[in-house]
N, C-alpha and C positions, 0 to 999 in steps of 0.2 A: 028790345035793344039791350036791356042790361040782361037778360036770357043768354042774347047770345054771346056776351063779353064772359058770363062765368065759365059754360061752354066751353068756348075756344080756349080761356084759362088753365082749364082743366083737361083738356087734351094736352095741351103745349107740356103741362106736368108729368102726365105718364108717358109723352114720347121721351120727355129729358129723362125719367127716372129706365124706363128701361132701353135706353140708351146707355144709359150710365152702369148697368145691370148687362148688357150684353161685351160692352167691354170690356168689364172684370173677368167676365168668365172668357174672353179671349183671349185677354193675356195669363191668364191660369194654363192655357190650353198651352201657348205660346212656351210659356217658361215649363212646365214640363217635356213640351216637344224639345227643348233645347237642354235640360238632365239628362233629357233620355239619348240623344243626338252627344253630349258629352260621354256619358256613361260607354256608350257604343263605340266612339272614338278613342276611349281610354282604355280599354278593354282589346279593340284593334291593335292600338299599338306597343300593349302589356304582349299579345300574340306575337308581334312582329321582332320584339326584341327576342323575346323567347326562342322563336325561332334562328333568330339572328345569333344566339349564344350556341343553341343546339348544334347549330350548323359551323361555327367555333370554334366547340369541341372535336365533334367530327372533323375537323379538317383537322386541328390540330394532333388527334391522336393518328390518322393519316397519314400526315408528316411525320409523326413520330415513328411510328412502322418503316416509314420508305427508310428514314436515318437509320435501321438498327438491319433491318430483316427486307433482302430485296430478292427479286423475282428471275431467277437466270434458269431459262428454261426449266426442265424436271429437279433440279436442284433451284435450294435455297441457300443465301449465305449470307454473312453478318458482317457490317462495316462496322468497325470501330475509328476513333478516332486517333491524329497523332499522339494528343496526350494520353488516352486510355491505355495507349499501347508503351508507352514511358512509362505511366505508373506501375502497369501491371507486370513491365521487366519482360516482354516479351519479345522472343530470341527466334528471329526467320533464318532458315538456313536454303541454300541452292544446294541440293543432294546429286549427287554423282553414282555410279555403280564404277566398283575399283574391287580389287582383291583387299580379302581382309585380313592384317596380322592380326591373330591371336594367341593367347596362351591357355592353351586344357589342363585342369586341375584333375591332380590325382592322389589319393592318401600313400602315402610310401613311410615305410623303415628300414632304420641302416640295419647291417649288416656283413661281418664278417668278409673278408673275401675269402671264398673256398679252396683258391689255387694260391692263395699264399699263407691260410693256416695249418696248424699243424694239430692233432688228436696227439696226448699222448698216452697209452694202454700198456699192458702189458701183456704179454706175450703167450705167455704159460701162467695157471692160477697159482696166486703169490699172495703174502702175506705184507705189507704194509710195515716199516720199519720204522723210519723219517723222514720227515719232507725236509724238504732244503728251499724251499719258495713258497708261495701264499696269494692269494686271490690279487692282482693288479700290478705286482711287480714286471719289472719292464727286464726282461730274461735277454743273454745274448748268449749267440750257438755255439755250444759246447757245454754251457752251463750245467752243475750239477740240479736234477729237481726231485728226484725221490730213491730211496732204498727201501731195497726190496727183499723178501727173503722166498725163497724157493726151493722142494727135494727136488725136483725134475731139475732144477740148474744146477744142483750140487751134484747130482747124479752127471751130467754134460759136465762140468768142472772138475769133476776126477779123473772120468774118461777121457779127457784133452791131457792132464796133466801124465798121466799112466802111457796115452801115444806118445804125446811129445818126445817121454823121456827115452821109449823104444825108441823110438827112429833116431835119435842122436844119438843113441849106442850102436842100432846098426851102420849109420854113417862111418864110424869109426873104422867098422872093418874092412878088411880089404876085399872085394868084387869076387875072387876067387874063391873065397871062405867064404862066400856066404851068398846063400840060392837067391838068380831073380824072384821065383815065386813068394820066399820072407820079405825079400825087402819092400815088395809091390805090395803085402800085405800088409807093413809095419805104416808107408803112406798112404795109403786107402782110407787105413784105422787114423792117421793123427788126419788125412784131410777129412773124414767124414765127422770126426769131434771138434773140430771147430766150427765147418759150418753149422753145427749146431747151435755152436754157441752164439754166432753171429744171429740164426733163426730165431733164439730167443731177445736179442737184443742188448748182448754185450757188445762193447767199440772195442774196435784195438785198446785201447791203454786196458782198460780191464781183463782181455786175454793174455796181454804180454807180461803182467801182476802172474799169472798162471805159469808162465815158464819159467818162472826165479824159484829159488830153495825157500823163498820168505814163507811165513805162517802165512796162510790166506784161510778165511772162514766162508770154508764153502758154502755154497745158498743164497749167499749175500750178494745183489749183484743193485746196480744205479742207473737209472733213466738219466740220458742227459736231454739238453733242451739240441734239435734239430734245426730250429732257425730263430732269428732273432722275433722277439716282441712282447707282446703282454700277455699275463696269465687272466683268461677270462672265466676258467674251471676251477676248483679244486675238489670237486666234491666228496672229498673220502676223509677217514679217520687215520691215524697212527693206530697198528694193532690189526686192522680190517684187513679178512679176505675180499682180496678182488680175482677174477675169474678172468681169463683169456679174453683180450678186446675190452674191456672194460674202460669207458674214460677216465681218467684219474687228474691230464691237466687239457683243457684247452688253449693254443698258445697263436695269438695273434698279431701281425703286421698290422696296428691300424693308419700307418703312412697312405693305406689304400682300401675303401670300402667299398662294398656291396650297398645300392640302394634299388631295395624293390618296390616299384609302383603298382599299385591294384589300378586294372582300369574295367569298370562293365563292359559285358559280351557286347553289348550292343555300340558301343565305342570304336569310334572308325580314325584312324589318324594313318597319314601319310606317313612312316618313319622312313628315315632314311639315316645313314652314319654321322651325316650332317646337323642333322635336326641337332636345334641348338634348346636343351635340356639346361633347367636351373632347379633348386629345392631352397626353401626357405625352413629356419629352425632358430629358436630364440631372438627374433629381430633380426638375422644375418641369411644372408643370399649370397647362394656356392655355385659357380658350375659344375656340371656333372657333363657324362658321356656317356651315349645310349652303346650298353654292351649287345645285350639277344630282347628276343621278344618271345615268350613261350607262346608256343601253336595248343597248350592244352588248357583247360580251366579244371580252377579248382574248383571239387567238387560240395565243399563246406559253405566258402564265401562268392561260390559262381560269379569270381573274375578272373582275369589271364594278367600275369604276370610279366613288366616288364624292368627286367634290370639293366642299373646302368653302376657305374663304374667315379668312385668320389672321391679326391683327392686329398688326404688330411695328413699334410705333412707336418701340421703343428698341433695334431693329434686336441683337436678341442672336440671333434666327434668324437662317439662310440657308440658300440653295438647297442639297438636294443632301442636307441631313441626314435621318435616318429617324428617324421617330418614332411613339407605338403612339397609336391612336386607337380612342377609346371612345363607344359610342353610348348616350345615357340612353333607354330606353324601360320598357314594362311589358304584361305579358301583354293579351289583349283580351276572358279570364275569369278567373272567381277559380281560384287555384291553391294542391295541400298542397305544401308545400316540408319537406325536411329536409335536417339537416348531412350530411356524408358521415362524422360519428362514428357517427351511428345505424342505417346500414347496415350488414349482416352477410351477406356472400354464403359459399354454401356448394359442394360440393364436385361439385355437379349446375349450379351455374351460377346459380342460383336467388337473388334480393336477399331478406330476410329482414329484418323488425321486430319489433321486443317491445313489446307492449300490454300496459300493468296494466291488470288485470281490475277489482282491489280492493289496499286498498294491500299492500304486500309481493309481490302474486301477481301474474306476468307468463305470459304466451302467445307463443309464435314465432305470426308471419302472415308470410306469403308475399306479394311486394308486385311491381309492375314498375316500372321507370323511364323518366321521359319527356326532359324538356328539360335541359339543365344552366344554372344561375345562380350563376356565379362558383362559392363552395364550395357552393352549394345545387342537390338534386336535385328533381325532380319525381317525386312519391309519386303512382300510381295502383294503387288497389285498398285506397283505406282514406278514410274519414269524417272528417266534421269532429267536433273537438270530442273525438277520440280523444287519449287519453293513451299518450304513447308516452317509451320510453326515447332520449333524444335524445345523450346522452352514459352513458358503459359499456356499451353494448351487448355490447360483445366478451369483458366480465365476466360479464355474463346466458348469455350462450352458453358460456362455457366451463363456468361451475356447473350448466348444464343438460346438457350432453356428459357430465358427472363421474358423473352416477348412470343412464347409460347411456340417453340420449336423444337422437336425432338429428332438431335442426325442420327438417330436408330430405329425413329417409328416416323420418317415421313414417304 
């Protein structure tokens, strides 16, 4: 009996103790299934945010593409905003095709007018006596300008004096005393000695000094001035022979000048009588008038020559100055013109413009250029009535380069 009380005592202790043993180790099992059940869940939703940022990003830079750089057919184009386009000062224009005024520059200098000055030379080779003028004096016609000394004039100055005196003796006589054929002789001889004189370039008053009894010193004869204006020559000495033709004064009207324009061969201008010609010269702008236009080129400076005709009645031109000459004309169709701001050349050579589509949203176009007018190009490859970026262009280009677009290489 007490057998079986230790017994049963003793079983009842090892079911309790590994009871109490089986336990433990199930909630051991328990509470790492629930680490690891944590761990697994924390880890899920470390992925899920992650993913949730990635996909954040992506959308956001997404949206940020569609805002800058959108999709119109084969072409791309860039929208900017109102204020981007305040700050950046950026100037749309609606372009027309119209005829274009413009003015062709050309280098030009004055010059002399040929048909109102005057050479002055001498006649026969002489000898240089005195001048009576000097380089810029403003001469009027009749003026005395040089003495001269000459045998060949003194030789003409005796033989005038020697007819003269015959034919006034044979006047005297009576027709019957004395033979046509002397007297036909006696005018022959005084008219052929004076046109001599005249051939060498004495005036009356100096021949008429020849018919008086007074001393006269043969040889010695005086260039007067032919028309009024300024001495732009003098290039000789007192004492110097000068030789038949030789200049001794150049003598100019500059109330009225010569300006000759060079223009290249390849230079095409409408001229007409009309065409409305100006020159600029020390900060001052003259009209002028297109006189000829030479049909030959110079063979030195391979251009053609065209002169006009320049008014300086208060004589503040003279010869010799250069001055820039400008031609008003206009195309002989309508033309687009744009500034050279709204150009954009790229890295292929290529001239490039920005068309808004709609407002805010602009397009690269590819364009070529034709004529140049002053700061204006010739736009070929684009319509009228196109809206085009005419100022910041080079802001449109750069926001468009920024989100990786090239209007030259797409």
């Amino acid at each position: 009996m007490n057998l079986r009380k230790v017994f049963l005592s003793t079983a009842l202790c090892f079911a309790v103790t590994t009871l109490s043993a089986s336990t433990e180790l199930l909630e051991s099992q328990l509470s790492d299934t629930e680490k690891h059940s944590e761990q697994h869940e924390h880890q899920a939703s470390s992925e899920t945010v992650n993913k949730h940022h990635h996909q954040d990003r992506k959308d956001t830079h997404k949206h940020s593409e569609s805002t800058h750089t959108e999709n119109h057919g084969d072409e791309l184009s860039i929208k900017l905003t109102p204020q981007q386009i305040t700050l950046a000062k950026i100037k749309i224009q609606t372009i027309k095709a119209k005829p274009i005024r413009f003015a062709r520059y050309a280098p030009g200098e004055l010059q002399t007018n040929g048909y109102t000055s005057f050479m002055v030379s001498p006649r026969v080779a002489s000898i240089v006596i005195r001048r009576h003028v000097s380089l810029g004096n403003h001469v009027k016609t009749g003026q005395p300008l040089v003495t001269l000394f000459s045998e060949s004039i003194a030789q003409a100055q005796g033989e005038y004096r020697v007819a003269y005196s015959e034919w006034n003796r044979l006047k005297k006589l009576s027709k019957n005393l004395l033979e046509d054929k002397r007297r036909i002789e006696a005018q022959v001889a005084l008219e052929s000695s004076l046109g001599k004189l005249k051939a060498f370039g004495l005036n009356d008053k100096a021949i008429k000094t020849l018919q008086t009894r007074q001393a006269v010193a043969l040889g010695e004869y005086t260039l007067y001035a032919e028309t009024e204006g300024v001495v732009l020559r003098d290039k000789f000495h007192q004492g110097q022979r000068v030789e038949a033709g030789e200049p001794l004064f150049e003598l100019a009207d500059e109330s009225q000048l010569w300006v000759e324009a060079r223009l290249s061969v390849n230079e095409r201008l409408n001229l007409t009588p009309d065409t409305k010609v100006y020159i600029q010269v020390q900060g001052q702008r003259y009209s002028a008038q297109l006189a000829q236009e030479a049909h030959t080129i110079d063979p030195v400076t391979r251009t053609r020559v065209i002169r006009l005709i320049l008014s300086n009645k208060e004589h503040l031109l003279h010869p010799g100055m250069f001055v820039d000459v400008f031609f008003e004309s206009k195309t002989d169709r309508p033309t687009i013109v744009l500034p050279e701001t709204a150009l954009i050349r790229g890295n292929d050579g290529q001239w490039t413009i920005y068309v808004e589509e709609e407002p805010g949203h602009f397009s690269a176009k590819e364009i070529k250029l034709g004529r140049t007018f002053g700061n204006l190009k010739e736009v070929i490859g684009i319509q009228s009535n196109t809206r085009v970026v005419v100022e910041g262009a080079f802001f449109v280009a750069s926001e468009q380069q920024k989100n990786g677009f090239d209007p030259h290489n797409h």
